[in-house]
TORGU-93975 format. One line per field, with one value per residue (C-alpha): x, y negated, z negated; residue in three letters; residue number from 1. Coordinates in steps of 0.05 Angstrom, whole numbers, plus 5000, padded with zeros to 4 digits. Each point is the difference from the previous one (the first is absolute). Example, Ala and Ser with C-alpha at 12.3 -4.5 7.8 and 13.67 -1.06 7.14 Angstrom:
BEGIN
east <- [5246;5027];
north <- [5090;4931];
up <- [4844;5013];
martor <- [ALA;SER];
baro <- [1;2];
***
This chain:
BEGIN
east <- [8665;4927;4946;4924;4936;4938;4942;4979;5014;4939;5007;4960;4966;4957;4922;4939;4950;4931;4938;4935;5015;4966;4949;4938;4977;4994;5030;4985;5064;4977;5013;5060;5067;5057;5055;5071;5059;5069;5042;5065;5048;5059;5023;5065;5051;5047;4952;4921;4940;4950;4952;5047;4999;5035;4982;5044;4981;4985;5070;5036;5051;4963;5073;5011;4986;5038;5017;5073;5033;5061;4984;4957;4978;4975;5007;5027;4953;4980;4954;5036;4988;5040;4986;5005;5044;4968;4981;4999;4964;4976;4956;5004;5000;4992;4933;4940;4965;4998;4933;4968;4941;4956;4987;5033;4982;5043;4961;5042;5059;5026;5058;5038;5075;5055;5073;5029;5074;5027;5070;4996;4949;4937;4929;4936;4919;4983;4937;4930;4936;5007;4966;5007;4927;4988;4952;5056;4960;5055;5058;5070;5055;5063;5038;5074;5029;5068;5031;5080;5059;4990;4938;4948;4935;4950;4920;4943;4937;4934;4956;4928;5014;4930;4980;5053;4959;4999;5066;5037;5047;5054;5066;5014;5055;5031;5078;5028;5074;5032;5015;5049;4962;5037;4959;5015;4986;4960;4982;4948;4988;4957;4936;4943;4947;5010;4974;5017;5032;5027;4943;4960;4982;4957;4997;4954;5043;4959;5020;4969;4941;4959;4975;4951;4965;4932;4932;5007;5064;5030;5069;5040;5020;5070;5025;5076;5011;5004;5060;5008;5059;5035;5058;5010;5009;4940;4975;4947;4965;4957;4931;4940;4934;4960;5038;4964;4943;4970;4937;4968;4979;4961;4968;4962;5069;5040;4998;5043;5001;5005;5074;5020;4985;4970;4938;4994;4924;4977;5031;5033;5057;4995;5054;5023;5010;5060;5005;5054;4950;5011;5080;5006;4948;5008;4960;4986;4966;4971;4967;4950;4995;4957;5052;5066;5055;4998;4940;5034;5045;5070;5018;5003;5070;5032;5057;5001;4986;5070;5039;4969;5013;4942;4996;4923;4956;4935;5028;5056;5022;5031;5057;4977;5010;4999;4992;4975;5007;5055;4979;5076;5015;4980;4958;4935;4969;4932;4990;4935;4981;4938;4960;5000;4947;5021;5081;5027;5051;5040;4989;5052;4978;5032;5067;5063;5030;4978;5053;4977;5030;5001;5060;4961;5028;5045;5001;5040;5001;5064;4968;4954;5013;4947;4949;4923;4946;4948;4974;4939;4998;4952;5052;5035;5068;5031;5064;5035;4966;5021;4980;5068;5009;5055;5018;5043;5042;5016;5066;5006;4988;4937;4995;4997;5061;5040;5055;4989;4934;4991;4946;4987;4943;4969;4955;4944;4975;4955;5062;4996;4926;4974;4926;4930;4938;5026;5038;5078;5037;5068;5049;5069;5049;5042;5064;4976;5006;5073;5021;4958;5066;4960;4929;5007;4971;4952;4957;4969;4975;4986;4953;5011;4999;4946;4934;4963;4947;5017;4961;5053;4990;5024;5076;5042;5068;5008;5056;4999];
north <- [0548;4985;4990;5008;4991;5026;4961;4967;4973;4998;4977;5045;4968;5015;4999;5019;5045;4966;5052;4984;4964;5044;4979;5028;5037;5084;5047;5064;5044;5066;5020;4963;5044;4997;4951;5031;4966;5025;5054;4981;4988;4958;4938;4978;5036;4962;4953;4991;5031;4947;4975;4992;4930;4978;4963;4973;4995;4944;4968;5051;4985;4982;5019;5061;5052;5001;5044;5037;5007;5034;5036;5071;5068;5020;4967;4926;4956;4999;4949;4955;4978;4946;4998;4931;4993;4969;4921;5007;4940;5039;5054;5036;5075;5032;5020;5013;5051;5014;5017;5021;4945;5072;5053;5077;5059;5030;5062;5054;4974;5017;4946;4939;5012;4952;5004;4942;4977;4929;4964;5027;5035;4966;5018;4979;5012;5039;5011;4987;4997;4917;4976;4920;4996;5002;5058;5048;5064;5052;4971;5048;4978;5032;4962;4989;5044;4997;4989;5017;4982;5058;5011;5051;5026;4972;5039;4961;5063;4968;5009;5014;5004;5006;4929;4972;5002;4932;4970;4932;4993;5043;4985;4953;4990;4954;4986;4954;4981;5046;4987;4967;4946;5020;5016;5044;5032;5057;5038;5036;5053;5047;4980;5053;5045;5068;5078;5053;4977;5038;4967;5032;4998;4935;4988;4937;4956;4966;4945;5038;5069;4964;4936;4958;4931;4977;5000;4937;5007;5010;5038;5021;5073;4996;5044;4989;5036;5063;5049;5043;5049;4983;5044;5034;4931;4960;4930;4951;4956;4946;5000;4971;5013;5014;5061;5032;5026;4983;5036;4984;5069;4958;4942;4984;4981;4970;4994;4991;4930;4996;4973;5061;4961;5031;4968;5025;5000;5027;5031;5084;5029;5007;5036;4968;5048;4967;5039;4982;5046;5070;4998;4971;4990;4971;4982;4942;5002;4931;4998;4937;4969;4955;4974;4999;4936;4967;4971;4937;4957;5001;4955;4918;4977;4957;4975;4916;4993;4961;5055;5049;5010;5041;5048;5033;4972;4959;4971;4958;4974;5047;4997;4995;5046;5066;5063;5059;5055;4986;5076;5028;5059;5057;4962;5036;4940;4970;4933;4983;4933;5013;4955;5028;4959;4942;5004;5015;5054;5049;5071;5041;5075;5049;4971;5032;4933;4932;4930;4943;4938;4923;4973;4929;4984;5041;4992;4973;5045;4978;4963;5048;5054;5054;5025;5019;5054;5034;5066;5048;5074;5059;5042;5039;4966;5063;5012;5000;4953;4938;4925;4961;4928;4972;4930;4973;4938;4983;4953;4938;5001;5026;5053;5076;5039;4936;5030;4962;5041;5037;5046;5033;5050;5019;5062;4998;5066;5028;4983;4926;4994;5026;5010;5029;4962;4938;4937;4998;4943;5011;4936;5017;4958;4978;5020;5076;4992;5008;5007;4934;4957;4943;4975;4933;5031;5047;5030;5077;5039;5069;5054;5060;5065;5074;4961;4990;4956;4933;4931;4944;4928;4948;4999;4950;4970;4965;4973;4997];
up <- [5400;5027;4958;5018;4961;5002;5037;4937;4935;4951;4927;4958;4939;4953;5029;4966;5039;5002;5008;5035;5053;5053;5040;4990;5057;5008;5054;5003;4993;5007;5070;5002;4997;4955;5014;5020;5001;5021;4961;5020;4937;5023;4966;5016;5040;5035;5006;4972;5037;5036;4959;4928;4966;4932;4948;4945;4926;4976;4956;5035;5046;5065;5045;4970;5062;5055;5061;4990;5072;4963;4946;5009;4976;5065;5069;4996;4955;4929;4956;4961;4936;4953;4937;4960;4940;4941;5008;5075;5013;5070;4956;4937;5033;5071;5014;5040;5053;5066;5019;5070;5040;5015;4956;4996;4986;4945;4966;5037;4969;4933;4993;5019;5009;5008;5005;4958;4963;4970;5001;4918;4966;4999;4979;5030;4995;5067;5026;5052;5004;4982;5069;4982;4994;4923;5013;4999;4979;4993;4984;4978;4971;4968;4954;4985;5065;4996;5064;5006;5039;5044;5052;4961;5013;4960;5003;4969;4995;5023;4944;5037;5070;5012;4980;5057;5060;5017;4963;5020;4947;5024;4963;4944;4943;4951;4971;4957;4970;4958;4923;5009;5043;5071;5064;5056;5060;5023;5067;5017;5057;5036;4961;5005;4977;5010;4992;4958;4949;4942;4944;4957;4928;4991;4929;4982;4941;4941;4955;4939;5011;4938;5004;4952;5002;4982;5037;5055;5010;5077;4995;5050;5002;4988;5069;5001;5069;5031;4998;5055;5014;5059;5031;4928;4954;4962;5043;4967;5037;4984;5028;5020;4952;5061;5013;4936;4991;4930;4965;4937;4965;4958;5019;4946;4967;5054;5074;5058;5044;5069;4994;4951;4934;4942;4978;4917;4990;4926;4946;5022;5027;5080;5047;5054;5064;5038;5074;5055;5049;4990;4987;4927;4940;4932;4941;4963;4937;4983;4925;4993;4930;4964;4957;5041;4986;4939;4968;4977;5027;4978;4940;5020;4990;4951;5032;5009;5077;5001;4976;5062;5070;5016;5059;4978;4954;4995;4935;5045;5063;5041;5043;5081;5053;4956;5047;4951;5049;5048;5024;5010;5025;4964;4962;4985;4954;5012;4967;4980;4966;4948;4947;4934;4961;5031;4999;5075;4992;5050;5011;5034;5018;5032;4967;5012;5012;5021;5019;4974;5035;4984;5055;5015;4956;4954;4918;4962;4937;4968;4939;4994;4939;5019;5050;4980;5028;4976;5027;4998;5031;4988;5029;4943;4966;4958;5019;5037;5041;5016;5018;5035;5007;5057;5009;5054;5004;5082;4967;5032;5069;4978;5053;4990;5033;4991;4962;4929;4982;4927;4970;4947;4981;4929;4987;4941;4966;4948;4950;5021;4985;5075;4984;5036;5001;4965;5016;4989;4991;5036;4968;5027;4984;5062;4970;5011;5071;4986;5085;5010;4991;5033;4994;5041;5063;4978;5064;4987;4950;5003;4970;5005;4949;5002;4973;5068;4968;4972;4984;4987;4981;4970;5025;4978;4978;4940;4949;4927];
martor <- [UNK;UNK;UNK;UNK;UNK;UNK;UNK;UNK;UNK;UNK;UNK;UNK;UNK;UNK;UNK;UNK;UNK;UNK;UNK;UNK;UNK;UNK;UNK;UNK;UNK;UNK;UNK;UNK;UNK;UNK;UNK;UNK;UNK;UNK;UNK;UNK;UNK;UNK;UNK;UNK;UNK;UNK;UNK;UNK;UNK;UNK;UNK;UNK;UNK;UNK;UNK;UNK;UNK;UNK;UNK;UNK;UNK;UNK;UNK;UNK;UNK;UNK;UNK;UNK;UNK;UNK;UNK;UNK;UNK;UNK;UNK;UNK;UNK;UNK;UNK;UNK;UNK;UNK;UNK;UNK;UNK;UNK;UNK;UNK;UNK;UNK;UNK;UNK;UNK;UNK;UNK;UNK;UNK;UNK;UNK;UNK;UNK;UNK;UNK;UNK;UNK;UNK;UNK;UNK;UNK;UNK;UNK;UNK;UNK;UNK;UNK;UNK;UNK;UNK;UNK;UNK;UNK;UNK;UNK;UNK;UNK;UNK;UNK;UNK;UNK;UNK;UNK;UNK;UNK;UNK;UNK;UNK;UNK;UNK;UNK;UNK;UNK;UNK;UNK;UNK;UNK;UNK;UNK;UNK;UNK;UNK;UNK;UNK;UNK;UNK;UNK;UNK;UNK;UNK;UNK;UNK;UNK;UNK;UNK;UNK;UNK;UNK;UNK;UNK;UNK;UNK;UNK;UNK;UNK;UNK;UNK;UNK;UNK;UNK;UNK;UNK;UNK;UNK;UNK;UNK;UNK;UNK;UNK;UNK;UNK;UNK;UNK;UNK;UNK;UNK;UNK;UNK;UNK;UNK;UNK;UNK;UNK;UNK;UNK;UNK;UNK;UNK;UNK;UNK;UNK;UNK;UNK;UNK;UNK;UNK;UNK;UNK;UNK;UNK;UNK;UNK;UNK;UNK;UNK;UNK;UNK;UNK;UNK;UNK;UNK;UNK;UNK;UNK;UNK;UNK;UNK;UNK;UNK;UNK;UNK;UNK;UNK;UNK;UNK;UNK;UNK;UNK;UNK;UNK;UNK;UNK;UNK;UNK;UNK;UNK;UNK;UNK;UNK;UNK;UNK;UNK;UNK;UNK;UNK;UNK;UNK;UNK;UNK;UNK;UNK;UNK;UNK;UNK;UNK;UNK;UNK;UNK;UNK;UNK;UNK;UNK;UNK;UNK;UNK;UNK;UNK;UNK;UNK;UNK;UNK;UNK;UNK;UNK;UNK;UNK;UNK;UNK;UNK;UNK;UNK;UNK;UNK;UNK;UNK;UNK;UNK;UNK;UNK;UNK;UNK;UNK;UNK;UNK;UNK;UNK;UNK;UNK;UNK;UNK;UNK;UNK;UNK;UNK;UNK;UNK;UNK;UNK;UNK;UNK;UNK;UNK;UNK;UNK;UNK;UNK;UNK;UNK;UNK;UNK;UNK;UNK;UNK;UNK;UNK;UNK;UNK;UNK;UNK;UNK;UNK;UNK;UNK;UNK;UNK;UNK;UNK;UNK;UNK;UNK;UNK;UNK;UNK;UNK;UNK;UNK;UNK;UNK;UNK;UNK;UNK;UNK;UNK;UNK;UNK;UNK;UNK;UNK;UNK;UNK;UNK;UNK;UNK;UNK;UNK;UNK;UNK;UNK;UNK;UNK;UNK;UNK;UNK;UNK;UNK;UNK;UNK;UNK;UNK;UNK;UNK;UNK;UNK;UNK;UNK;UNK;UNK;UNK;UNK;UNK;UNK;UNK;UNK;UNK;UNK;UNK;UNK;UNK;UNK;UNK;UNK;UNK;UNK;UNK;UNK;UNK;UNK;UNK;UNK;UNK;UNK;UNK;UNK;UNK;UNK;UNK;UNK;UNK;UNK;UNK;UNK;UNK;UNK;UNK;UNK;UNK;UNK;UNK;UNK;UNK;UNK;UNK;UNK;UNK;UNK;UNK;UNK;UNK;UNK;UNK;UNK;UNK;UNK;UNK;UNK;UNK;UNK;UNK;UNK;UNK];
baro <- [1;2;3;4;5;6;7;8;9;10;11;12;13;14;15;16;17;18;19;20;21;22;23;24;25;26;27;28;29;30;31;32;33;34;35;36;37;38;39;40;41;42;43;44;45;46;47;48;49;50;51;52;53;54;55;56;57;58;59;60;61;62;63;64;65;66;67;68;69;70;71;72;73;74;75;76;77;78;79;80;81;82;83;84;85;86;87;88;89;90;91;92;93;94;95;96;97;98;99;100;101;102;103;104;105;106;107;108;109;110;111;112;113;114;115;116;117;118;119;120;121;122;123;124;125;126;127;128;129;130;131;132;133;134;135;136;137;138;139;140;141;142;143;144;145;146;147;148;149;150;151;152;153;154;155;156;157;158;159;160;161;162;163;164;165;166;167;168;169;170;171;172;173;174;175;176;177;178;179;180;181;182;183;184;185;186;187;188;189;190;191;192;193;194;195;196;197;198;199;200;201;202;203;204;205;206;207;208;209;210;211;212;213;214;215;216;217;218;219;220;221;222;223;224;225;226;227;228;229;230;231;232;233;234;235;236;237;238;239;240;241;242;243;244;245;246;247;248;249;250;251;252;253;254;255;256;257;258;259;260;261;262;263;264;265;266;267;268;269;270;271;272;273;274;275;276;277;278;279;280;281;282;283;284;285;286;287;288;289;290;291;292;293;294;295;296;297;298;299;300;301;302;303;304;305;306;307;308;309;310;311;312;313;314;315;316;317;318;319;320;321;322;323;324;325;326;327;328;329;330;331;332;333;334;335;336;337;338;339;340;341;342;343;344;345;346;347;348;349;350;351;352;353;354;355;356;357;358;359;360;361;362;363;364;365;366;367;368;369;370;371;372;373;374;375;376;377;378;379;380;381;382;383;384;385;386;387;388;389;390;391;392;393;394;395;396;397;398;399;400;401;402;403;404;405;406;407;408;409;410;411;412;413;414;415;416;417;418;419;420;421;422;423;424;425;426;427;428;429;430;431;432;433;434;435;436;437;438;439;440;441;442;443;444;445;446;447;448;449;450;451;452;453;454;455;456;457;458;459;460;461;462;463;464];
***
């Protein structure tokens, strides 16, 4: 078997885009004529058009592509891809793009194709429009493709093909092990954007159609993805804000940023007119308060610093390394850290569910008899709505996926004293957690439940 790279290997990290650094000088642009670029849409078959780098993500693993002499759709060479099992120490995943040196014009195209299959059934983030340049402006991606044994035919709809007149980032995607911690193997073939395709029926996604906050306040406006019909079955995709178009229909009450922010000015209800050009429109009613979040701070615990191990609180130490919004997939939560008359506490909006992880290092809960939070929402609480708590134990080799892990989830109600507009006290005794048969390595917790607007604080374990 021969195996051949592309030209170059780039390690893409994470980079910051700095503004202003333009010389000052003026040109006069008005007799000059639009740039073109070429149309063609080829990425990879049999081998990849001139002009097509790749870059690997960074932590991924940097060998992952390769040229397949033997193994094909079409013609006699496919891309490669192996997948590392869990604790590779050569990368966590397989990941990056392949991106072209000039740019293309894509707007009379209406979607990338790709013929694809896996030595088992694997799934994998697919996408483009991720040039390696950290000014990506109109980046897709669809999430959690699942790729079979046998070769398919997989369409990803180009959202705005309008806006792709002078794209780079041509083809890009992302795998990981499975759940039970194995990697694998994937190929990929015939790689381009084509015509005609059978989509239709844009339908722009929203975490919630109601939003409210307080005058100040920047929120984001919650777009989950697009869902288009392709070929007669529902496809999301994940998108780029700067494919919308967002209007303020009153901007005396909140305005629209340059980025696709919401700016909440003074007190009144504004809609939100959310526009992916003339093929999808939604709504999004955001209602500005004077008094929104709680007032007070929630109460000061009592518990003897020695008897806590304290994940959130400004009344102990807390445990390093805590990641509030590991931002799974799915995951529609944004985390917001406020002051509240001096007390630092988190607010979570938009929650459906949100991971909470603490791996460096893990807990030990085992002399611990019970697990603290308090909570505030404006959001109503009659049933039969619902607040859960998860925790997860990684077991001793204190890795996820490593065969020893245990979990167990608890939902609150109005019946268990699930309030509005006031602080609850949430002591649950760590016996509850009846499927957590080990608290030695304790590494997640999870919130989850229908009340879209919490503020949380003070979490902690304690014994008594």
């Amino acid at each position: 078997m021969k195996h051949e790279r592309v030209s170059r290997l780039v390690i893409i990290m994470p980079m910051i885009l700095l503004a202003g650094l333009t010389a000052h000088c003026k040109r006069d642009v008005s007799l000059l004529e639009p740039a073109t670029h070429p149309s063609f849409g080829e990425v990879f078959q049999d081998d990849f058009v001139s002009g097509l780098d790749y870059a690997a993500f960074a932590n991924s693993k940097y060998d992952a592509f390769e040229i397949d002499d033997d193994v094909s759709w079409k013609g006699v060479r496919s891309i490669r891809i192996t997948v590392p099992g869990l604790n590779d120490p050569s990368g966590w995943f397989a990941g990056g793009v392949f991106y072209s040196t000039f740019p293309r014009d894509l707007s009379g195209y209406t979607a990338l194709t790709f013929w694809g299959k896996s030595d088992k059934t694997t799934v994998a983030d697919i996408g483009f429009g991720n040039d390696n340049t950290g000014n990506s402006l109109y980046q897709v991606l669809q999430k959690g493709i699942v790729l079979g044994t046998s070769w398919q035919k997989y369409t990803i709809p180009i959202p705005l093909a309008d806006k792709l007149t002078a794209e780079t980032g041509m083809f890009q995607y992302a795998a990981g092990p499975d759940a039970i911690g194995l990697g694998g193997t994937i190929w990929l073939d015939e790689i381009t954007y084509e015509k005609g395709n059978a989509v239709s029926n844009p339908r722009i996604n929203l975490a919630s159609a109601n939003v409210s906050t307080t005058a100040g306040m920047v929120i984001d406006p919650g777009i989950t993805g697009v869902t288009f019909t392709v070929d007669g079955a529902d496809l999301t995709l994940e998108l780029s804000l700067t494919y919308f178009t967002m209007a303020s229909l009153n901007e005396s009450v909140a305005t629209v940023m340059e980025d696709g922010r919401i700016v909440a000015l003074s007190e009144g209800v504004a809609d939100i007119v959310i526009q992916l050009g003339a093929a999808a429109e939604q709504t999004l009613r955001v209602t500005v308060g004077d008094a929104f979040g709680p007032g007070l701070p929630a109460p000061v615990p009592a518990v003897p610093a020695q008897q806590v191990i304290s994940l959130f609180s400004d009344a102990y130490a807390n445990h390093p390394g805590i990641n509030w919004n590991t931002g799974w997939q799915y995951s529609t939560a944004v985390l917001e850290m406020v002051d509240i008359a001096g007390d630092a506490v988190l607010l979570y909006r938009n929650l459906n569910f949100v991971g909470v992880e603490f791996t460096a290092p893990t807990i030990d809960a085992a002399p611990m008899t019970h697990f603290h939070l308090d909570i505030w929402t404006p959001d109503p609480t009659s049933l039969p709505k619902v607040f859960k708590v998860k925790l997860v134990d990684f077991g001793a080799n204190g890795v996820w996926s490593g065969g020893d892990d245990v979990e167990y989830e608890l939902s609150f109600n109005a019946n268990d004293g699930l309030e509005t507009d006031t602080w609850v006290s949430l002591d649950i005794p760590l016996s509850s957690f009846t499927g957590l048969t080990q608290r030695g390595h304790l590494a997640q917790l999870v919130f989850s439940g229908d009340i879209p607007t919490v503020f949380v604080d003070n979490v902690y374990f304690y014994y008594q």
